[in-house]
ROKOL-946960 format. One record per residue: y negated, z, x negated of N, C-alpha, C in turn; residue in three letters. Coordinates in steps of 0.1 Angstrom, whole numbers, padded with zeros to 4 digits, always signed. Each point is the difference from the previous one (the first is absolute). Example, Ala and Ser with C-alpha at 12.3 -4.5 7.8 and 13.67 -1.06 7.14 Angstrom:
// residues 2
+0057+0078-0132-0012+0000+0009-0012+0000-0009ala-0011-0007+0004-0011+0000-0009-0011+0008+0008ser
***
This chain:
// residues 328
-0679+0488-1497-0003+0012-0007-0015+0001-0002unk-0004+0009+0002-0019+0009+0000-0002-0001-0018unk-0013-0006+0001-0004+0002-0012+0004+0016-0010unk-0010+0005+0006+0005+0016-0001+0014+0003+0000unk+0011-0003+0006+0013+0004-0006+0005-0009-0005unk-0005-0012-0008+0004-0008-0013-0006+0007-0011unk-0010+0010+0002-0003+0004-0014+0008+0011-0005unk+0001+0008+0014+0009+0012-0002+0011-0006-0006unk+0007-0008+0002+0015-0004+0001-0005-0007-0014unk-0008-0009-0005-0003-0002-0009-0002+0007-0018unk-0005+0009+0004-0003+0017-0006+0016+0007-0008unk+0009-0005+0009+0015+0005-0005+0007-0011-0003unk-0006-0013+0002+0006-0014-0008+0016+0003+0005unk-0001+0000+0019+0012+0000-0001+0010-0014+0000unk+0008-0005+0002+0011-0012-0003+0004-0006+0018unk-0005-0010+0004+0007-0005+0013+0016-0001-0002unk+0002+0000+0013+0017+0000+0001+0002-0013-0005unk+0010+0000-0008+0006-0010+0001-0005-0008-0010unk-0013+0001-0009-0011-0010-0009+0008-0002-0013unk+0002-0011-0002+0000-0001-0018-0014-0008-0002unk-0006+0006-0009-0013-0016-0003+0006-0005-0011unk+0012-0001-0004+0007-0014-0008+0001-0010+0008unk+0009+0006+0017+0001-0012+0007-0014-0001+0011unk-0008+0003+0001-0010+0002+0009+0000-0015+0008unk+0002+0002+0016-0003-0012+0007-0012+0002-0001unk-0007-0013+0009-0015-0002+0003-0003+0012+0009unk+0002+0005+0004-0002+0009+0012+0002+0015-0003unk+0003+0004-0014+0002+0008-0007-0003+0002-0014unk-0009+0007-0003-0010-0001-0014-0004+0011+0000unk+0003+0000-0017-0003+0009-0011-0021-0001-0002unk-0003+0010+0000-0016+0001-0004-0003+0008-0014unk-0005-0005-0008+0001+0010-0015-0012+0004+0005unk-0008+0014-0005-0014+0006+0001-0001-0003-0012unk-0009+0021+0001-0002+0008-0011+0003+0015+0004unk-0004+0002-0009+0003+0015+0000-0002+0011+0012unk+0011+0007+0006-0002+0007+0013-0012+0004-0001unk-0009+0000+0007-0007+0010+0007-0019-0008-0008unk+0004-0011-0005-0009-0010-0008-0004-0009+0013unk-0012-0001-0004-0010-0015+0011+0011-0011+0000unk+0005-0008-0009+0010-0004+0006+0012-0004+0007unk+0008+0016+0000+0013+0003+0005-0012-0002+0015unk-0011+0010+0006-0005-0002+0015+0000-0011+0003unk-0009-0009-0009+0000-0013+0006+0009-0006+0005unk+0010-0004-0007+0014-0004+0004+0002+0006+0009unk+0007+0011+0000+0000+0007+0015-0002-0006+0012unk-0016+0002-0001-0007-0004+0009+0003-0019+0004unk-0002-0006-0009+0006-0014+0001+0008-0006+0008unk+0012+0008-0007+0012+0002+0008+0005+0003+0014unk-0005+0011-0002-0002+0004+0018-0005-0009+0009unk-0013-0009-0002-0004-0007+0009+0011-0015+0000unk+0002-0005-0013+0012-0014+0001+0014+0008+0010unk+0005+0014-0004+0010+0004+0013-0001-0003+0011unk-0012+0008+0004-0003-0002+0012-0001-0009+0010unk-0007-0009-0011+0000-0015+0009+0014-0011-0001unk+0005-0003-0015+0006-0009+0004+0017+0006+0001unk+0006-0005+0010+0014+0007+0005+0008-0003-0014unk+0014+0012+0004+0007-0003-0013-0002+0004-0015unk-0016+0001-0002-0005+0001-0013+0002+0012-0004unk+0012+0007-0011-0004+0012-0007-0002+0000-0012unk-0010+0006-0004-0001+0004-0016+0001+0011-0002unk+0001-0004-0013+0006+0020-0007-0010+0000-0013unk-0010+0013+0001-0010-0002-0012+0007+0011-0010unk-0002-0007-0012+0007+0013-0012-0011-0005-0014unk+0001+0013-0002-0013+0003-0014+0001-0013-0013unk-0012-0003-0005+0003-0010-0006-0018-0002-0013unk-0005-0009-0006-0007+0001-0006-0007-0010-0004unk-0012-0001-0008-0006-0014-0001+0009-0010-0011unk+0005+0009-0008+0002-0009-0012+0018-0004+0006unk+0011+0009+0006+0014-0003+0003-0004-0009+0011unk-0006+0003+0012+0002-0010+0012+0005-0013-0001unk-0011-0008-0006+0006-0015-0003+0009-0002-0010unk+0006+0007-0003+0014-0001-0008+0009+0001+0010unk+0000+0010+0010+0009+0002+0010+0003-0008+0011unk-0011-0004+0000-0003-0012+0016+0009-0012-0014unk-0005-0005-0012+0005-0008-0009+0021-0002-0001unk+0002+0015+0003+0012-0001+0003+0008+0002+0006unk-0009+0000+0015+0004-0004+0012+0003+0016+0004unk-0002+0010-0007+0005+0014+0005-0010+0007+0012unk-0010-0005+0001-0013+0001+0009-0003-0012+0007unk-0004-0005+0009-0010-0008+0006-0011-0004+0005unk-0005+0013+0001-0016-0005+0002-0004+0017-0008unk-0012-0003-0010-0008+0013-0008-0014+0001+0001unk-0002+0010-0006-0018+0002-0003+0001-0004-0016unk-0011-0007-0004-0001-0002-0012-0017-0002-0002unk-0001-0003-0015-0014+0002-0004+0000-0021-0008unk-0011-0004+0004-0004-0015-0003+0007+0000-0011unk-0005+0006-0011+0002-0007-0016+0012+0004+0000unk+0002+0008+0001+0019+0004+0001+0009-0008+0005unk-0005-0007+0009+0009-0011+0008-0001-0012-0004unk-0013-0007-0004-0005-0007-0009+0010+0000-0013unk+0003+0012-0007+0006+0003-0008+0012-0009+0001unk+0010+0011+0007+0013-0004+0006+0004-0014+0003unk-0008-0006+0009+0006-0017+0001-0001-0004-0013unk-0010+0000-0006-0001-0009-0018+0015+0007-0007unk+0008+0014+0001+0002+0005-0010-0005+0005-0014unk-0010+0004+0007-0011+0004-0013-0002+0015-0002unk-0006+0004-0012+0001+0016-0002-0002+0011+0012unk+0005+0008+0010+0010+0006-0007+0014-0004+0006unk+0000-0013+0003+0013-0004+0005+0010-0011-0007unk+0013-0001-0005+0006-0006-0010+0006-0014+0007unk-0004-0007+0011+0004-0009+0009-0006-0003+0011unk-0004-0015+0001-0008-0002+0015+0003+0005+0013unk-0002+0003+0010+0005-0001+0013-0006-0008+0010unk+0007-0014+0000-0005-0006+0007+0003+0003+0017unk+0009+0007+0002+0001+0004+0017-0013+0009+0004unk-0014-0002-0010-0005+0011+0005-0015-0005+0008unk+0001+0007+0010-0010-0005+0007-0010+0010+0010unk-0011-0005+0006-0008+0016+0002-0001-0004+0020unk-0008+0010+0006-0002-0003+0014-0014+0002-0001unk-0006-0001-0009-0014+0000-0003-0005+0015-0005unk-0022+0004-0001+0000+0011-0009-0001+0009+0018unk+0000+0011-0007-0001+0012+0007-0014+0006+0000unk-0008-0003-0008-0013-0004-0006-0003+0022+0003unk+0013+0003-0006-0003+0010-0006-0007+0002-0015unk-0006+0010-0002-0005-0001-0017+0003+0012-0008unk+0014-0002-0007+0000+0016-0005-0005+0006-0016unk-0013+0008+0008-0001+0000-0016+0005+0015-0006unk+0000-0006-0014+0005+0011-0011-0004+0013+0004unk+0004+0009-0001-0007+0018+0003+0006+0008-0015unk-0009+0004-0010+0004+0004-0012-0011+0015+0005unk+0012+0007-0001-0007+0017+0006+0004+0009-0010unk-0008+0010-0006-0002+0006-0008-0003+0012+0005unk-0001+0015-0010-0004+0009+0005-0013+0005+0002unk-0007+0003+0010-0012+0002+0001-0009+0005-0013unk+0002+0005-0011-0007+0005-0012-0001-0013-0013unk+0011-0010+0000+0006-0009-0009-0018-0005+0002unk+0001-0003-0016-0016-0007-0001+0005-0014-0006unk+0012+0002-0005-0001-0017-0008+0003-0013+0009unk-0003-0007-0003-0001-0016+0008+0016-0006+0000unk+0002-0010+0004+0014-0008+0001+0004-0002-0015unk-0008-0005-0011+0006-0007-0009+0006+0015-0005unk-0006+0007-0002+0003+0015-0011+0010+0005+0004unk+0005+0001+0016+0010+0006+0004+0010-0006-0001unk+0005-0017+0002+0005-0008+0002+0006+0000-0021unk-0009+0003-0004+0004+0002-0016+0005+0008-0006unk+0002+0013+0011+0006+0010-0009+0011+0003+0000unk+0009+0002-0007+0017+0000-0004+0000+0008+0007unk-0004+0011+0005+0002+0017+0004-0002-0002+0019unk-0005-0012+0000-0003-0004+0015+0011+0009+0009unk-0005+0003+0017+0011+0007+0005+0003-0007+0014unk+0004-0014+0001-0005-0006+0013+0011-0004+0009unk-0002-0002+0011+0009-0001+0012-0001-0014+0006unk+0009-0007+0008-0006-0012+0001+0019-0004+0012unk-0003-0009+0011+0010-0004+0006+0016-0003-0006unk+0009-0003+0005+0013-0005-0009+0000-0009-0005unk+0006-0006-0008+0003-0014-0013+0000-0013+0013unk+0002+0004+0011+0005-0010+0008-0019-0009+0003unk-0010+0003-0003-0013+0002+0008-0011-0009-0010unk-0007-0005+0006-0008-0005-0005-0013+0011-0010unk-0002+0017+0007-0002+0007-0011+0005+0001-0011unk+0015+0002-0003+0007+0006-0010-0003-0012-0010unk-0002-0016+0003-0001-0009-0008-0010-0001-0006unk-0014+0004+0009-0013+0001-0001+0000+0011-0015unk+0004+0015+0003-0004+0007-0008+0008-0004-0012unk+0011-0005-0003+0004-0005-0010-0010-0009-0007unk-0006-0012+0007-0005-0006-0004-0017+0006-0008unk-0001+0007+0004-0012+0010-0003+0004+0008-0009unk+0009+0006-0004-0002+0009-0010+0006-0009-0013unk+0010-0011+0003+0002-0013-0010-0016-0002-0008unk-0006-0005+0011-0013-0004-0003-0011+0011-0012unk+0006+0012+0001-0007+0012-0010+0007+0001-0010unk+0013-0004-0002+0011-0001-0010+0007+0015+0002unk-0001+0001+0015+0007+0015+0002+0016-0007+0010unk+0001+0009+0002+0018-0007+0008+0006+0019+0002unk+0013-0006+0011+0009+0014+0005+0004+0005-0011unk+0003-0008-0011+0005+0003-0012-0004+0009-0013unk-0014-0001+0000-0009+0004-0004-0002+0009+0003unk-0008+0006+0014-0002+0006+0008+0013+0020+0000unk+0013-0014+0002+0009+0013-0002+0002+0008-0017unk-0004-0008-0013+0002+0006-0007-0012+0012-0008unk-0013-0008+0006-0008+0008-0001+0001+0014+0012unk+0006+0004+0008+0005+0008+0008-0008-0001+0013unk-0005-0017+0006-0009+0002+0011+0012-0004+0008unk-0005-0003+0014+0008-0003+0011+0000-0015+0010unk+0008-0010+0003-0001-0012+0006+0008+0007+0014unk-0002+0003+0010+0010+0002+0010-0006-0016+0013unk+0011-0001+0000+0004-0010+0016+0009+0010+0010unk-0010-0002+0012+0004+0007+0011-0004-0002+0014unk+0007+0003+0008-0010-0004+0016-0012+0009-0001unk-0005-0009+0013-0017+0008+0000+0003+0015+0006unk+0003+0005+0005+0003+0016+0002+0009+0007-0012unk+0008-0005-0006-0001+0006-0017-0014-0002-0009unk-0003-0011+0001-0016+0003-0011-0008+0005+0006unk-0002+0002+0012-0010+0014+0006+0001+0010-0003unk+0015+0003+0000+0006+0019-0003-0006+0000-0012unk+0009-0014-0004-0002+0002-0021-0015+0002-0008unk-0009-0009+0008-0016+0005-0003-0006+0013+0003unk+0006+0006+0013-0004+0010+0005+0006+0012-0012unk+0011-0001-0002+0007+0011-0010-0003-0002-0016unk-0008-0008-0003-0005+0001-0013+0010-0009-0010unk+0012-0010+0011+0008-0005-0011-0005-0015-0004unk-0006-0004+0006-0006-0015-0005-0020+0005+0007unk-0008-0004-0015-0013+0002+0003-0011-0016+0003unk+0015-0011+0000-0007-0008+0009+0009-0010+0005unk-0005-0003+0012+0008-0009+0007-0009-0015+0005unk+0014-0009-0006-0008-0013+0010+0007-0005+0007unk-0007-0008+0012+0008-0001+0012-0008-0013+0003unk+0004-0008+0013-0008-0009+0005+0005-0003+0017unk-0014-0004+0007+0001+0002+0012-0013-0005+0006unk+0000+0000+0011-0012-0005+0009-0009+0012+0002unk-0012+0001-0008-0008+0011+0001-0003+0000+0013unk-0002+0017+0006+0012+0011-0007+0013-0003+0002unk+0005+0005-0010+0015+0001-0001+0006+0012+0002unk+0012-0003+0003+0009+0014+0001+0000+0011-0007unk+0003-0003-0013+0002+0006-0013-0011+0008-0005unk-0011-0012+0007-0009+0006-0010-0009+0014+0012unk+0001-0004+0014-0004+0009+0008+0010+0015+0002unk+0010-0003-0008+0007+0010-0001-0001+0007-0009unk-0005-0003-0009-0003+0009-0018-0015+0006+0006unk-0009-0009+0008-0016+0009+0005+0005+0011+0005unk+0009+0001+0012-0001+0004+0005+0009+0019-0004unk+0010-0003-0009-0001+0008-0012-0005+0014-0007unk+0008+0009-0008-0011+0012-0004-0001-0008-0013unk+0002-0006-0005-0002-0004-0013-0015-0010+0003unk-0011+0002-0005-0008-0008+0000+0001-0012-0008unk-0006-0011+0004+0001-0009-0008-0011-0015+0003unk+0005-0014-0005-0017-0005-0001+0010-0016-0001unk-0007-0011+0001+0002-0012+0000-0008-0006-0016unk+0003-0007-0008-0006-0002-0009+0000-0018-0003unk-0007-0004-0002+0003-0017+0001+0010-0005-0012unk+0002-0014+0001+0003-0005-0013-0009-0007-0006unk-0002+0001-0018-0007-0006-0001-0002-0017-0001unk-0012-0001-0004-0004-0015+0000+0008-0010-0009unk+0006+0005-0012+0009-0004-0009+0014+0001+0005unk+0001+0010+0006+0015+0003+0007+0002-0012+0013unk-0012-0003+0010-0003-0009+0010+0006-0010-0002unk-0009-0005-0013+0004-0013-0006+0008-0004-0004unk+0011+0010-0009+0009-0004-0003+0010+0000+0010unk+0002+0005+0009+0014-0002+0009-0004-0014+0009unk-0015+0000+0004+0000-0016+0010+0003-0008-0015unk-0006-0002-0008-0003-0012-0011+0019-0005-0001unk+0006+0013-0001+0015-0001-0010+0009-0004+0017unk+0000+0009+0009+0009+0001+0008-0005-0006+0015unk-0014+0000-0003-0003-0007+0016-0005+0007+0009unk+0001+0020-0002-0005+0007+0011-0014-0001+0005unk-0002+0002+0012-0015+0001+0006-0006+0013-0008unk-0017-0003+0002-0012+0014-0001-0003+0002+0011unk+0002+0012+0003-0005+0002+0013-0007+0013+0006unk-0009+0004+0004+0001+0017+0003+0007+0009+0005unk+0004+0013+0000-0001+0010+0010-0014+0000+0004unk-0002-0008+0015-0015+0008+0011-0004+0013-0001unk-0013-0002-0003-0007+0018+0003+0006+0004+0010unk+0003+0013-0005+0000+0009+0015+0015-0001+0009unk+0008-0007-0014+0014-0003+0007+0009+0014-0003unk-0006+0008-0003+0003+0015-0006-0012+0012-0006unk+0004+0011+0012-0007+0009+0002-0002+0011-0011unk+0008-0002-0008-0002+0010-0014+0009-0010-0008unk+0006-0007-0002+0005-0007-0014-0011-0009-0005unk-0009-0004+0008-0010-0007-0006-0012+0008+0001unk-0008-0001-0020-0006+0010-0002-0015-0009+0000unk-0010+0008-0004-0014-0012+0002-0002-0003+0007unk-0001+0007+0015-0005-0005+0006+0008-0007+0012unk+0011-0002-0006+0013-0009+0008-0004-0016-0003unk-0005-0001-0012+0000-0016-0009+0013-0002+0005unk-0001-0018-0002+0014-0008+0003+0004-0001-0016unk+0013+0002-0004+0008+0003-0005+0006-0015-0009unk-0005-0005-0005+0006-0011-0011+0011-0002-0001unk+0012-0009+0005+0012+0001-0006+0005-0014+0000unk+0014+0000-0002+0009-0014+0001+0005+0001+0015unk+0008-0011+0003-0003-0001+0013+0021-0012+0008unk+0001+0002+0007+0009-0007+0004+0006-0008+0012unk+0001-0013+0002-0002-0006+0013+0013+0000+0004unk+0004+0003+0014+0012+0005+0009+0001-0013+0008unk+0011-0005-0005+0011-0014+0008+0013+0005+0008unk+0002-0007+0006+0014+0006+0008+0009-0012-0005unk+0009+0002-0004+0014-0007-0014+0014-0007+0013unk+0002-0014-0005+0011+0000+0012+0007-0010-0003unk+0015+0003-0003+0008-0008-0005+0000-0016+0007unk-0001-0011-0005-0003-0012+0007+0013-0006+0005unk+0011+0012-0004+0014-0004+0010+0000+0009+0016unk-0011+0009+0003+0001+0003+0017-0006-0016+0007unk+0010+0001+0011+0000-0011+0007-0017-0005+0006unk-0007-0008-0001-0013-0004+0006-0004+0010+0011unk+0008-0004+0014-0003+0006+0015+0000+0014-0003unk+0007+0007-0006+0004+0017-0001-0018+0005-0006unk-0009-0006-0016-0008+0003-0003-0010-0005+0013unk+0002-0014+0003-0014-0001+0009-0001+0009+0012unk+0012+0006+0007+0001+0007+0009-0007+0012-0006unk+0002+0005-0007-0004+0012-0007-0017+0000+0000unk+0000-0014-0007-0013+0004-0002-0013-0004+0008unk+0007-0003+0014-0012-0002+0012+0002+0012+0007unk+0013+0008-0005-0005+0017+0010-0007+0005-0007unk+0000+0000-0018-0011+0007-0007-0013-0006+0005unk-0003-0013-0002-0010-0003-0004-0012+0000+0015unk+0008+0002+0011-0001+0003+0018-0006+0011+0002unk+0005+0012-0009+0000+0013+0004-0010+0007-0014unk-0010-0002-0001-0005+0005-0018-0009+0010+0008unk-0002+0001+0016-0004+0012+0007+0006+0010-0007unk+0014-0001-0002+0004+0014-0002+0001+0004-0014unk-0003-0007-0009-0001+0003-0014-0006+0016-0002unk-0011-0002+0005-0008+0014-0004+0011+0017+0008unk+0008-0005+0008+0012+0008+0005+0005+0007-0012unk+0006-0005-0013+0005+0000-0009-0006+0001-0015unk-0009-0002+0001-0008-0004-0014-0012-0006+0004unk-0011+0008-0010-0013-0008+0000-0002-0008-0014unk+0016-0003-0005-0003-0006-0009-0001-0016+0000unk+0000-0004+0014+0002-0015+0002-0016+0000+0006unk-0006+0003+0003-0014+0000+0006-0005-0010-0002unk+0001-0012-0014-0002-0006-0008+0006-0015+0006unk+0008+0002+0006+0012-0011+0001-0006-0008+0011unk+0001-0014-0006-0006-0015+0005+0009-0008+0001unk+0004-0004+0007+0008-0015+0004-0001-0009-0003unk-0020-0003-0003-0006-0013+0003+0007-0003-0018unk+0000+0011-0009+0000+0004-0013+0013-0002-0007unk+0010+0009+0011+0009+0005-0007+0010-0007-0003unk+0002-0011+0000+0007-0012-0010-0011-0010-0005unk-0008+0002-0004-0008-0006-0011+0001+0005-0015unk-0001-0008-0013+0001+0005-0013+0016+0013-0003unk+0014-0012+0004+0008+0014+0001+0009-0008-0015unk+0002+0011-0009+0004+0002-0010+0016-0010+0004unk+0005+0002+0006+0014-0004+0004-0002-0008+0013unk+0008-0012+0000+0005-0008+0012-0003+0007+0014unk-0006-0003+0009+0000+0005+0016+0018-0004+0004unk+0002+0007+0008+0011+0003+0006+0001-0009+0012unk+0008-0011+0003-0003-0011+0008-0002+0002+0014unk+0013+0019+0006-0002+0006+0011-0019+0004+0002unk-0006+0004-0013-0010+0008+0003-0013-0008-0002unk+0004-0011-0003-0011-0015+0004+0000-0002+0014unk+0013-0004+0004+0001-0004+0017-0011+0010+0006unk-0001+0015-0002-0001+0006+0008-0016+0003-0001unk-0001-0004-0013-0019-0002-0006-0004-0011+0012unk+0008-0007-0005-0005-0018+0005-0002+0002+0017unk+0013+0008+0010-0003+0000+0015-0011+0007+0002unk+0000+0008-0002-0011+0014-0001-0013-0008-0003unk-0004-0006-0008-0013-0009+0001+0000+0009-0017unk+0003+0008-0004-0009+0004-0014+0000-0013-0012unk+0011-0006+0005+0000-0010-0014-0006-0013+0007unk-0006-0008-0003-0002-0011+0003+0000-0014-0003unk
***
């Protein structure tokens, strides 16, 4: 199967004949993402397609999924290989906040040495900064589903103001979770006046609200807001690059302040050794085609990408470091 018609076919999350991923053989796997039409549902995609292509036998079936659910999923065997975010996975094996139980089956195929950072988009006139907005009961904001490493994020952020959905709804503001083509409409129609999102500048989301009759603008987070999410929870600082947007970034197209999040690929440490190493000498063979799919891997190193990994290397996706010459 063609890259290109794993995304299509991906796009409608449809079901192979025949698949349960309760019983999933080796040669048959479940892939959690993210959100349709999100930098990470392509990547996968794209991934995918290339491990089809090369190793015989191999199908996967990719279906929507998120930073904070994935390693709970892969944890209960209902998935087998995910996208996930470092600390989040980090998270998960310890059983530590926000997860109620370790998962030791969890294990990575190294980073993706994607970097997604936060996008907090506002309406082009809004003058106030992150803390004021992030403070006000009456807030009206949009943000991915509960399943997602956003939805955890902005909880954790408006906790941090002593604001919450709870709050929010009784003072008569708005918390909506939704895919990224509902918080576009919903920005665009005046029902949420801000949305946050996160992704490999540029992002989908966010090149989709530019592109928009509703004007609008990128606004950083602040330095107190920075700090508190790496200090407490572990997230990166990182920028939006000048000039990673043609009208959302104002000034000039200054880089953009924000929190930040490192992209691992999640993988149950019960798929068989040969099935991951197979896999991952067609990926790691073929990163020609990466840019086919996404320029959000542009970044991606071998020599790198099992070094400093939050979670156990995957013993298939050592072999395949180790032949390849990247590990030494």
């Amino acid at each position: 199967m063609g890259i290109s018609r794993l995304i299509g076919a991906a796009a409608i999350v449809t079901a192979l004949a025949g698949f349960s991923p309760t019983t999933a053989s080796a040669q048959n796997i479940e892939w959690t993402s993210g959100s349709v039409g999100g930098s990470w549902f392509t990547v996968t995609a794209g991934l995918a397609g290339i491990a089809m292509e090369e190793v015989d036998g191999l199908n996967i079936r990719i279906v929507p999924g998120g930073g904070k659910d994935n390693p709970s999923k892969i944890a209960a065997g209902i998935s087998q290989l995910g996208m996930g975010i470092d600390f989040l996975a980090s998270a998960a094996l310890k059983g530590e906040e926000p997860y109620t139980k370790p998962a030791p089956n969890l294990t990575t195929l190294g980073q993706t040495w994607m970097t997604s950072q936060f996008h907090l988009i506002v309406d082009a006139e809004e003058t106030r900064g992150a803390d004021e907005i992030f403070s006000d009961p009456e807030i009206t904001v949009g943000t991915s589903s509960p399943a997602t490493s956003e939805a955890l994020t902005l909880g954790r952020i408006l906790e941090h103001y002593n604001n919450g959905p709870d709050v929010v709804k009784d003072a008569g503001g708005t918390v909506m979770y939704a895919s990224y083509s509902q918080l576009v409409a919903a920005f665009q129609n005046g029902q949420v006046d801000v949305v946050l999102a996160a992704g490999p500048a540029p992002t989908g989301v966010a090149l989709e609200i530019e592109a928009g009759r509703r004007k609008a603008k990128l606004i950083p987070f602040s330095d107190e807001l920075r700090a508190h999410l790496t200090d407490t929870y572990g997230y990166g600082s990182f920028p939006i690059p000048a000039g990673a947007y043609k009208v959302l970034q104002t000034e000039g197209g200054d880089e953009v302040m924000v929190n930040a999040l490192a992209t691992i690929v999640l993988a149950d440490a019960a798929l068989p050794e040969e099935t991951v190493y197979k896999m991952m000498v067609a990926i790691l063979n073929n990163q020609d085609k990466f840019a086919n799919f996404s320029g959000a891997l542009k970044d991606f190193n071998g020599d790198i990408a099992w070094k400093d990994l939050p979670i156990p290397l995957h013993p298939g996706a050592e072999k395949a470091y180790r032949e390849l010459g990247y590990m030494k």
